[in-house]
C-alpha positions as CSV (number, residue, x, y, z in Angstrom):
1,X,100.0,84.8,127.7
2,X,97.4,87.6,127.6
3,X,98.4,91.2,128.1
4,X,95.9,93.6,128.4
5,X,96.8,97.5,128.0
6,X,95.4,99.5,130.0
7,X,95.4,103.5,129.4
8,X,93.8,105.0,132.7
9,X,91.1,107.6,133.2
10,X,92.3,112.0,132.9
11,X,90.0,114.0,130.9
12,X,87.1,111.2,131.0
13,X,87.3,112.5,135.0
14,X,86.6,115.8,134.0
15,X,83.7,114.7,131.9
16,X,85.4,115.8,128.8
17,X,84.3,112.3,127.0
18,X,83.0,113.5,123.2
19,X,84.8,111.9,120.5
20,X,86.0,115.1,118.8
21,X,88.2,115.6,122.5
22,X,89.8,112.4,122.2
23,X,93.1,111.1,119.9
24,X,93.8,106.9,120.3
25,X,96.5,105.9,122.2
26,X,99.2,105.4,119.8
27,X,101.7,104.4,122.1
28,X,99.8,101.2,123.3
29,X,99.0,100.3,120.0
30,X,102.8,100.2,119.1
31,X,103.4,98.1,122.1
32,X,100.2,95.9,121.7
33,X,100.9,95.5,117.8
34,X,104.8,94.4,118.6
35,X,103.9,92.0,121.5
36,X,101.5,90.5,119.6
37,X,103.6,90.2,116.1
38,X,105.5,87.4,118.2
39,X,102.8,85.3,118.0
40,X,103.4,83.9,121.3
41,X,101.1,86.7,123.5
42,X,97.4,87.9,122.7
43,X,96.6,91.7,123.4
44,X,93.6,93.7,124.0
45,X,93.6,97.7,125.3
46,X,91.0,99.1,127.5
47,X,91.1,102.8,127.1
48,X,89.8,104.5,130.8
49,X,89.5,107.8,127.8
50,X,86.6,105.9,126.4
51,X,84.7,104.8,129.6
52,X,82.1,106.8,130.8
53,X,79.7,106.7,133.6
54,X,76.7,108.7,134.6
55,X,78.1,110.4,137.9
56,X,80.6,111.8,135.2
57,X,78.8,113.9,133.0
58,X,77.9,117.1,132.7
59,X,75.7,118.5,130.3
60,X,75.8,121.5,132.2
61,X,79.4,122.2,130.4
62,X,79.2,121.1,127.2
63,X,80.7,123.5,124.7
64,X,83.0,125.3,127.0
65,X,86.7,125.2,126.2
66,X,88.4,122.3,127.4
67,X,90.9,124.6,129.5
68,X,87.5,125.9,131.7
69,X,85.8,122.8,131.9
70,X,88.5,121.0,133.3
71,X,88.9,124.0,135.7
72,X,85.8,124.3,136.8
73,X,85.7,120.2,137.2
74,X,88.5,120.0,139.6
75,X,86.6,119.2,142.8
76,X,84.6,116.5,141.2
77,X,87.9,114.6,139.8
78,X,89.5,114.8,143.5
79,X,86.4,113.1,145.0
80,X,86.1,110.2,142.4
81,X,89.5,109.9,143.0
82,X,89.1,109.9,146.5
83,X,86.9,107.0,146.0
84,X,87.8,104.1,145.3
85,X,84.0,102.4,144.9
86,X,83.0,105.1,142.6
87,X,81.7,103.4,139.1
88,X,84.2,104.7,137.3
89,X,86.8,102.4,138.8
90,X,84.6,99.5,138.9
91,X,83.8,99.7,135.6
92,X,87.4,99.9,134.2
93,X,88.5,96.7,136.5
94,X,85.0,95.1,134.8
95,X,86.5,96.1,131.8
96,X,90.2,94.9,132.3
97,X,89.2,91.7,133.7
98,X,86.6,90.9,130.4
99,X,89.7,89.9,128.7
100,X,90.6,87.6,130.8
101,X,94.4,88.5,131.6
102,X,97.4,87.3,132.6
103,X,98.9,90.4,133.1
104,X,98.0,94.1,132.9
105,X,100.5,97.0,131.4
106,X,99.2,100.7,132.8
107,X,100.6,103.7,130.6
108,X,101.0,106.6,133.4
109,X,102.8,110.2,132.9
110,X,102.9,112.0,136.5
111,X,99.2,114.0,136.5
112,X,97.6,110.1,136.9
113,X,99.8,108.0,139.1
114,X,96.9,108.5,142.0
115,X,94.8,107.2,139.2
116,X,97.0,104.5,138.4
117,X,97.5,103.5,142.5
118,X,93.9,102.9,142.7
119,X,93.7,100.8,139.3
120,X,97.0,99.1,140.2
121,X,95.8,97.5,143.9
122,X,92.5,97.0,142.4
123,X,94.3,94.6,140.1
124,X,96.6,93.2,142.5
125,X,93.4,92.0,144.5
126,X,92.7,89.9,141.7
127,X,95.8,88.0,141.7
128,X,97.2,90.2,138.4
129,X,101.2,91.5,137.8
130,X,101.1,94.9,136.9
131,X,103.7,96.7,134.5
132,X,103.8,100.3,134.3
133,X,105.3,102.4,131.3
134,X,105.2,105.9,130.4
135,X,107.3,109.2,131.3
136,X,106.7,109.1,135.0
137,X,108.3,105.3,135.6
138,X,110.9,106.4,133.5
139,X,112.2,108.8,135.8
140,X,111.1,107.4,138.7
141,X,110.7,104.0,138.9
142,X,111.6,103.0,142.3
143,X,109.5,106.3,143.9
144,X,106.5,104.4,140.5
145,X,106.3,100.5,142.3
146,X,106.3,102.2,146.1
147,X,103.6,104.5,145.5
148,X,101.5,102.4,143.0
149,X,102.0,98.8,144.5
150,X,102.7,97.4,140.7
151,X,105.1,94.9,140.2
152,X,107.4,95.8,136.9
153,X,108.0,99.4,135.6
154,X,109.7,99.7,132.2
155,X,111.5,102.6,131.7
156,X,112.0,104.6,128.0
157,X,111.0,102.9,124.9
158,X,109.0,100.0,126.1
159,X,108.3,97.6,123.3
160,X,111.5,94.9,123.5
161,X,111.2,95.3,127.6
162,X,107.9,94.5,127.4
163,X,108.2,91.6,125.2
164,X,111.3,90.1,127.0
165,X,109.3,90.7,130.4
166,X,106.5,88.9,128.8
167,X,108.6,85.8,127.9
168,X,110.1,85.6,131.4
169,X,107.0,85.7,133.1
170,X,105.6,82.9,131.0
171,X,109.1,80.6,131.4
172,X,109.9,81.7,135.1
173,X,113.4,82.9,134.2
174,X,114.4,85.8,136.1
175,X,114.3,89.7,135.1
176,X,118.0,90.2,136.1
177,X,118.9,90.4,132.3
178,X,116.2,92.6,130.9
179,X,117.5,95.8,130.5
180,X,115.5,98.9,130.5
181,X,113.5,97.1,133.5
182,X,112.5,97.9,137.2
183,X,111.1,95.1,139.4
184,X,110.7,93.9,143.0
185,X,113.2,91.5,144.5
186,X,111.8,90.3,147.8
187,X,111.5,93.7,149.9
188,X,113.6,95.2,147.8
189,X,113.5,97.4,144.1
190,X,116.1,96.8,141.6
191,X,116.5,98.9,138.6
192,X,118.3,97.4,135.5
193,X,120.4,99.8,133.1
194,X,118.8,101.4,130.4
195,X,118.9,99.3,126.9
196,X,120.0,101.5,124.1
197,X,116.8,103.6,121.8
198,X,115.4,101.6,118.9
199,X,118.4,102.6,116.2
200,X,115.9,102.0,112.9
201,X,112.5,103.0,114.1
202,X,111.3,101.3,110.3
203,X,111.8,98.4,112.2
204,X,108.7,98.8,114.7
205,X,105.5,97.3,112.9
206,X,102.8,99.9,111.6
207,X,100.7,100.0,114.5
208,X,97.1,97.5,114.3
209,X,94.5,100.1,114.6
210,X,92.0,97.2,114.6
211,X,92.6,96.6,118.3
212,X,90.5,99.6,119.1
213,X,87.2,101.1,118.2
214,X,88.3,104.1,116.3
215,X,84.7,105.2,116.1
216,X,85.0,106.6,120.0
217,X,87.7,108.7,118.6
218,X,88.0,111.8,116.2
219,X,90.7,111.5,114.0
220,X,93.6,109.3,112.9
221,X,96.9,109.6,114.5
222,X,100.4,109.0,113.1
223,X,103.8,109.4,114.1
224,X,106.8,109.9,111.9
225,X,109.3,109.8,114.5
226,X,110.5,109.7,118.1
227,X,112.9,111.9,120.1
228,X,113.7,115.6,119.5
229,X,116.8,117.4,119.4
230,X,115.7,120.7,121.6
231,X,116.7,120.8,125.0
232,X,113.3,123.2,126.4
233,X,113.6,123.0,130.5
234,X,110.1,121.9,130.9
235,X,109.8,119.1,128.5
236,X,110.3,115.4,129.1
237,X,109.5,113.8,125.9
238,X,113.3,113.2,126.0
239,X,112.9,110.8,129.3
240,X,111.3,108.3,127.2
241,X,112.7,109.3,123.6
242,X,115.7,110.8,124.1
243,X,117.8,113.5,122.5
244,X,118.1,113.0,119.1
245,X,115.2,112.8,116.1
246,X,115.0,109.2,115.2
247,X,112.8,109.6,112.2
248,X,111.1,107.0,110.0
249,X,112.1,106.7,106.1
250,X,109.4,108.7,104.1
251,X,108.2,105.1,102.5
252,X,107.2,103.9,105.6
253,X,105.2,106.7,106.6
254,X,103.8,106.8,103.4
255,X,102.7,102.8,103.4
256,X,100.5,104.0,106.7
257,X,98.8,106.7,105.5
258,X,97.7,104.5,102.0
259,X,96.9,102.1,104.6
260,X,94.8,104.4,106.4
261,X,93.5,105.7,103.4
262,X,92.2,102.4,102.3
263,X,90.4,102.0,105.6
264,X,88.7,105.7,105.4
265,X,87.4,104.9,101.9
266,X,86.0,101.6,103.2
267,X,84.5,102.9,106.2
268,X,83.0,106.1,103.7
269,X,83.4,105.5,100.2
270,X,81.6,108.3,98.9
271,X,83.9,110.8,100.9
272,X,86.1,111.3,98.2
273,X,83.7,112.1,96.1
274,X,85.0,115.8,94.5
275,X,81.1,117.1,95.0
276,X,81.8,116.3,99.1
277,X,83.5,119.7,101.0
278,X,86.5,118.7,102.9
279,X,85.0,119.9,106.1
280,X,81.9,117.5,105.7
281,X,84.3,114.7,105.5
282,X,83.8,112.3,108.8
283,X,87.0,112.4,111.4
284,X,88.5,109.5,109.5
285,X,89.9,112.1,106.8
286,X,91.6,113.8,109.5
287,X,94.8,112.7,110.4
288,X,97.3,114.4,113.4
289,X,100.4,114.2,113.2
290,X,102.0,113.5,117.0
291,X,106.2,114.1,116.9
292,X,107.6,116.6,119.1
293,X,108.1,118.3,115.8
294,X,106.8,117.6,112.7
295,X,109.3,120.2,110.7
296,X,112.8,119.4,112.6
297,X,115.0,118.1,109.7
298,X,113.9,120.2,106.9
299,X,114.8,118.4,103.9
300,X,113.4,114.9,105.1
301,X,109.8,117.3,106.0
302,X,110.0,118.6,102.1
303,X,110.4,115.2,100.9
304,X,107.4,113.6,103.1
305,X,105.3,116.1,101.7
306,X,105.9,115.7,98.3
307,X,105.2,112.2,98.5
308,X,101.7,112.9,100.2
309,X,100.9,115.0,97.8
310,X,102.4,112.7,95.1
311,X,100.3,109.9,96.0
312,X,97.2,111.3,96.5
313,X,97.5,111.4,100.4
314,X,96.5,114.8,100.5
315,X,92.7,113.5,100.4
316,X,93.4,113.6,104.5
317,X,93.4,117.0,106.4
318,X,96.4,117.5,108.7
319,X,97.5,118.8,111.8
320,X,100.5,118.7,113.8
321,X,103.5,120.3,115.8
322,X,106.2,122.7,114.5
323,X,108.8,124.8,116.1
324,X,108.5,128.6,114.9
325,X,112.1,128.8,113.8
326,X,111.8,126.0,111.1
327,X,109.3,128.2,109.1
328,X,109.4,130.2,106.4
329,X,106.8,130.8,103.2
330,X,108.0,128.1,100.9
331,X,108.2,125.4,103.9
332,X,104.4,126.6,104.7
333,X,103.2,126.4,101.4
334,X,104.3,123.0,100.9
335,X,102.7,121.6,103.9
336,X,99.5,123.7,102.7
337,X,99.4,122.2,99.4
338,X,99.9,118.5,101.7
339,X,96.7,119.6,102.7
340,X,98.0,120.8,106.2
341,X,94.9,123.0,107.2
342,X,95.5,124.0,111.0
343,X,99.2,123.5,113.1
344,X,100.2,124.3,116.5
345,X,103.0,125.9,117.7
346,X,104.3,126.1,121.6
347,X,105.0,129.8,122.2
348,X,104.7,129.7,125.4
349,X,105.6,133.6,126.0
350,X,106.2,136.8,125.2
351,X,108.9,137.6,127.6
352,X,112.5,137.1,125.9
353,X,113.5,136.3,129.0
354,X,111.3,133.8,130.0
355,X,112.0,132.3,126.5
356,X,115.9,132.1,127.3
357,X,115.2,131.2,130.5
358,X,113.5,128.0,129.6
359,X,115.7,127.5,126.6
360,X,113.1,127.4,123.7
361,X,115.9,128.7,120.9
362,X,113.3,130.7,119.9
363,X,112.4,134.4,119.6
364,X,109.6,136.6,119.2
365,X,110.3,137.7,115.8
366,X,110.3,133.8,115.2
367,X,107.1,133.5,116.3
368,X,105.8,136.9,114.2
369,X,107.2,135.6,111.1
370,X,105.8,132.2,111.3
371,X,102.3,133.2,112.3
372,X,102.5,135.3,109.4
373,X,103.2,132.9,106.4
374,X,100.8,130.3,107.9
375,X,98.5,132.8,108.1
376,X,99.2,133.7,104.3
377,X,99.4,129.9,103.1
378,X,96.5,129.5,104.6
379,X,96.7,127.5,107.8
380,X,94.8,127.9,110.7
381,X,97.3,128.1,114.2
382,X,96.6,127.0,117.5
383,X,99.1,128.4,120.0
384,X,100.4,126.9,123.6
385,X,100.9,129.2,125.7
386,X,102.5,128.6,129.9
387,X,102.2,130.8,132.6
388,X,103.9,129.9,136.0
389,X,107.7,129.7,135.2
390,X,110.3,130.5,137.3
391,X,111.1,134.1,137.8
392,X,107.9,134.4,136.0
393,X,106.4,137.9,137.0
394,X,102.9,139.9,136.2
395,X,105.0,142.1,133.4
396,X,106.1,138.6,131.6
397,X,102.5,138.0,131.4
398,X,101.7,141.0,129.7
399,X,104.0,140.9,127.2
400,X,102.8,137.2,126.3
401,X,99.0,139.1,126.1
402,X,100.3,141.7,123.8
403,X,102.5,138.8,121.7
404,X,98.7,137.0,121.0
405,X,96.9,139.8,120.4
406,X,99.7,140.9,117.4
407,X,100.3,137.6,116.2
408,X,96.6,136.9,116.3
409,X,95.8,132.8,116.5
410,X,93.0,131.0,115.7
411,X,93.0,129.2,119.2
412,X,95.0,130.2,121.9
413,X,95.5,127.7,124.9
414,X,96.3,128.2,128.1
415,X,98.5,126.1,130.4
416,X,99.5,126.1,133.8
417,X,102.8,125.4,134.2
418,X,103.5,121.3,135.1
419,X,106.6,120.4,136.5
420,X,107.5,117.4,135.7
421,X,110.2,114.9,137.4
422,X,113.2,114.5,134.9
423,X,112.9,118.2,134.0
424,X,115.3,121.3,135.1
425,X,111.9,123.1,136.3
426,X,110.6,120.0,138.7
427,X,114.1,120.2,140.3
428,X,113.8,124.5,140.4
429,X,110.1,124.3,142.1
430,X,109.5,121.0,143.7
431,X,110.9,121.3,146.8
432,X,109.7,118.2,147.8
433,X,111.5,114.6,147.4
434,X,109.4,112.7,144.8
435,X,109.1,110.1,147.4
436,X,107.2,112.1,150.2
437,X,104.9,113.8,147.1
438,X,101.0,112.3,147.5
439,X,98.0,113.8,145.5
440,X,100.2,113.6,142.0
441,X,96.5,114.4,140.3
442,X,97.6,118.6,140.8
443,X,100.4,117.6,137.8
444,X,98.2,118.9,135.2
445,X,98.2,121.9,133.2
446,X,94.8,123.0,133.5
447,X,94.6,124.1,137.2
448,X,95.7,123.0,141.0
449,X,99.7,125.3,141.2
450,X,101.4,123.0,142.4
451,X,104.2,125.8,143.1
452,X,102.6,129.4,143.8
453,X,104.9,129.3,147.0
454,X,107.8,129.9,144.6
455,X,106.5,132.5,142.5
456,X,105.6,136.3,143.3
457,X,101.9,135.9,142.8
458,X,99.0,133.5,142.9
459,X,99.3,131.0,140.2
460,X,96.2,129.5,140.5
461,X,94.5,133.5,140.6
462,X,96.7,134.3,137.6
463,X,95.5,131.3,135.5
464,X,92.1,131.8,136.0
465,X,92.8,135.8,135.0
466,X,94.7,134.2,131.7
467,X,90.9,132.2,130.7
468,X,89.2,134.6,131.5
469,X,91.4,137.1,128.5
470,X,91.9,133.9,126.3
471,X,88.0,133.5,126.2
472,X,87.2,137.1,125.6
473,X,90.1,137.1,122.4
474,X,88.1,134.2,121.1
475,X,84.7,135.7,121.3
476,X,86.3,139.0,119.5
477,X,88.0,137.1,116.9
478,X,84.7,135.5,116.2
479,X,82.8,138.7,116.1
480,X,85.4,140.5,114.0
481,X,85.2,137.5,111.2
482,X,81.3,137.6,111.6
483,X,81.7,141.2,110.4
484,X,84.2,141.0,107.5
């Protein structure tokens, strides 16, 4: 059979297309490289990411921060999605159906289930099953095939559901057996039990980057393991991943990134040349790193990077995530010697109580000290940053404004709070049952509250307040290094 993976159209709707804005999706190329290592199913991805049509740009906005252009997009991405002729849609089906499919798998977290809706009946017109995946079928799959129309949802870790599903659709068994599945039976939904989380993660194949064009992207991206054992209330990486770090042995990380390596010297051989500066070096010598965190069991993190710096993988330039309490200066100065040149870090805020409130396990001397030895190793931060928890009040806000401008990033983002279903916060500020919810497209972070009814003060007001300080903190950290 042929299975074509389809990841849909977010950012592309804001007109944020440019490669340097845009990471492969590594989670379809797992799936696509698995299926296919059967040798019973062909696999092609279409990336909506990648697609871009002339109503959709906007020159007018190039170079703004991604936070404001998104913003200041929003009525433009409700009406293409309240078309369902636009281009944009009509292209991606063009696209889908090129490969000439037997079936279509749609990656969707909550922000693009209207998104997925329209793809999904667009499909179903053509006679094609649809199979969702991704964080939102995972916690709702029933409330996922109602609103959406599709036909499967898989729920968690995908690849053996996928595979299974794709063997009895081809034999005409039935999908009573395949665990981890959702599916329609007649008029009605059943939901299967969840199979247990890939044990060995070693055993999943190094993904086939070869099934994309990794030219329309900025960057390599890797991922040394799945799962995280933090329990933050507005996370739900666990949904999919679970609780617990499942992390791949260092020699299997480290056959990627020679793998990759070899690939970046083909495409530009003369890159590692010692007369070429690092930052001249194409995207290809950039490689992020995409676990939950990077630094969670520190001796396994020490012995990663002495192997990338052993083998002469420290030719790439990193970046990645790490949780503020795993730092300290020797820790930091490993991962700069790795090459590590810029990290981010989810702060989120200033408040302590906020931060115990959402159960980070973090505090703000944390934060301080961290900032500080990355700061003296040498690597460049770029901090998260929420605004619109619960309880959440103007004061908490100030204090986060005071924690940036002391620990002093090099890029501070912005984010709206997103409440997402499977997480304590959806179930504190969605009143709503997921069921009755329409216009999904507001679960984003950069704009649309979905919950200022809850809180003591305008969210959206506040948010655009937030920008407006973020912006002018960038363009006096500029000036100031101008000066020195």
């Amino acid at each position: 059979m042929k299975l074509v993976l389809v990841r849909p159209p977010f950012y592309s709707l804001f007109g944020v297309t440019t490669p340097k804005m845009k990471t492969y999706p590594l989670n379809l190329l797992y799936l696509a490289t698995y299926v296919r290592n059967s040798e019973k199913h062909s696999v092609a991805i279409v990336d909506g990411e990648c697609v871009s049509v002339p109503e959709l740009i906007q020159p007018e906005l190039r170079g703004e921060d991604p936070e404001i252009m998104m913003n200041r997009s929003i009525p433009r991405m409700i009406e293409t999605l309240n078309n369902p002729e636009h281009a944009l849609w009509n292209e991606m089906i063009s696209l889908v159906l090129s490969h000439d499919p037997d079936v279509v798998g749609i990656t969707c977290n909550s922000g693009a289930m209207d998104t997925v809706r329209l793809l999904s009946k667009k499909l179903k017109v053509e006679g094609l099953p649809v199979i969702l995946g991704g964080s939102h079928p995972s916690v709702l799959p029933e409330q996922s095939l109602n609103y959406t129309g599709a036909d499967f949802a898989i729920t968690g870790e995908g690849e053996a559901a996928l595979l299974e599903l794709m063997y009895s659709l081809e034999s005409g068994r039935n999908f009573h057996d395949i665990k981890s599945l959702a599916w329609r039976d007649g008029s009605s939904i059943k939901v299967n039990p969840r199979a247990e989380l890939i044990h060995d993660i070693d055993m999943l194949p190094i993904p086939d980057r070869s099934l994309i064009d990794r030219n329309q992207y900025f960057g390599e991206v890797i991922l040394t393991g799945r799962g995280c054992p933090f329990n933050c209330a507005y996370c739900a990486s666990r949904n999919i991943w679970g609780k617990r770090a499942r992390l791949r042995s260092v020699g299997s990380v480290i056959e990627e990134l020679l793998i990759l390596k070899k690939q970046a010297t083909e495409y530009h051989p003369s890159a590692l040349n010692d007369s070429v500066q690092r930052e001249d070096r194409p995207g290809h010598w950039v490689v992020k790193v995409l676990d939950d965190t990077f630094t969670v069991i520190r001796k396994r993190t020490f012995e990663l990077l002495d192997q990338i710096i052993q083998n002469g993988l420290n030719c790439f330039e990193y970046t990645g995530g790490v949780r503020a309490d795993t730092l300290d200066e020797t820790l930091a100065l490993k991962m700069r010697q790795a090459n590590f040149r810029r990290v981010t870090l989810g702060v989120e805020s200033g408040s302590p109580r906020i931060l115990e409130m959402i159960r980070k396990g973090e505090t703000n001397e944390d934060v301080k000290r961290a900032f500080k030895v990355l700061k003296n190793a040498g690597i460049k931060t770029h901090a998260f940053f929420m605004i619109g928890l619960p309880d959440e009040t103007p004061q908490d806000i100030e204090l986060t404004k005071e924690l940036i401008l002391e620990i002093q990033p090099d890029h501070v983002e912005i984010n709206m709070v997103t409440p997402y279903p499977g997480t304590d916060l959806f179930d504190r500020l969605i009143n709503d049952n997921p069921e009755n919810i329409d216009r999904w497209y507001r679960w984003f972070h950069q704009g649309m509250a979905t919950h200022s009814e809850r809180l003591g003060y305008d969210l959206d007001e506040a948010y655009t307040d937030f920008l407006s300080f973020a912006k002018n903190y960038h363009r006096d950290r500029t000036e100031h290094v101008i000066q020195q």
